[in-house]
C-alpha positions as CSV (number, residue, x, y, z in Angstrom):
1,X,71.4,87.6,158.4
2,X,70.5,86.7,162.0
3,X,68.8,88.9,164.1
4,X,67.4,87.6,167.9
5,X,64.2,88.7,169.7
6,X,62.7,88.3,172.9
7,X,59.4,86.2,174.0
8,X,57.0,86.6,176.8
9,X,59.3,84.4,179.0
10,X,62.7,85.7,178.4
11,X,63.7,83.1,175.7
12,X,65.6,84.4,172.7
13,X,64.3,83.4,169.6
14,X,66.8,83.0,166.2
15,X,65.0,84.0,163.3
16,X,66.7,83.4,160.2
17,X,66.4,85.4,156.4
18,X,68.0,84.0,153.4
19,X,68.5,85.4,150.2
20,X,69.1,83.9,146.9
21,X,70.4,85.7,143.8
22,X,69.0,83.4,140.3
23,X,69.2,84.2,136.8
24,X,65.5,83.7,134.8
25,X,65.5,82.2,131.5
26,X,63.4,85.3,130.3
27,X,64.1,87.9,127.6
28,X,62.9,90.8,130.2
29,X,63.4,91.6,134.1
30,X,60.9,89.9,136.4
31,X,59.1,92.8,137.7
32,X,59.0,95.0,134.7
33,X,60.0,95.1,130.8
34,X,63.6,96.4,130.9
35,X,66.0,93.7,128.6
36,X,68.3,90.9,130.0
37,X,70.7,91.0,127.0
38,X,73.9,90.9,128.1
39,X,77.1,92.5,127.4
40,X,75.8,95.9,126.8
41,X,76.9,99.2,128.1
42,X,76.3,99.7,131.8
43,X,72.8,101.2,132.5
44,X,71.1,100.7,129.4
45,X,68.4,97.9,130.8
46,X,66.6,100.3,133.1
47,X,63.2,101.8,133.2
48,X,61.4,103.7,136.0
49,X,60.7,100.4,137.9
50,X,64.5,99.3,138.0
51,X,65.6,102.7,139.3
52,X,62.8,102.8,142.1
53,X,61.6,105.4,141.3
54,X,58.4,106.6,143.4
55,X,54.7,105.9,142.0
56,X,55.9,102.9,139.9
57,X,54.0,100.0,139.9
58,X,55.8,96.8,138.5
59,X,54.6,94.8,136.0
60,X,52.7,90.7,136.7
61,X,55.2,88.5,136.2
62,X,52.8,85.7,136.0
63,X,54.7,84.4,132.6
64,X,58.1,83.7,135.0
65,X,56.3,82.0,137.3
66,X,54.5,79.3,134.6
C-alpha cells in the first residue's frame, strides 16, 4: 500500500506500509490463548480477543518473542 503526502514545499513524499503474514511455532495465538491446532472445524480457535470484541485486552506475548 502506497499512499502520497504533501510537504511544506510542495514535494510529494512516498511513504510505504508492508505487511507480512507468518506462522509461529507456538501452541496458542500471539495475542491471546485461543489454540493453533489445525484441521479443526471452522471457528472453534476463538476467544473474545480474536473476535475484537470491545473491552478486551490481549494477553503478553513475551514467550513468542524469546
Amino acid at each position: 500500500m502506497t499512499a502520497a503526502t504533501s510537504s511544506d514545499n510542495g514535494a510529494w513524499e512516498a511513504v510505504i506500509g508492508l505487511e507480512t503474514h507468518v506462522q509461529l511455532g507456538t501452541n496458542s495465538k500471539i495475542f491471546t490463548c485461543a489454540s493453533t491446532t489445525f484441521g479443526d472445524d471452522p471457528n472453534t480457535h476463538i476467544d473474545p480477543v480474536v473476535c475484537g470484541l470491545p473491552g478486551t485486552l490481549p494477553f503478553d506475548p513475551l514467550p513468542c518473542i524469546a
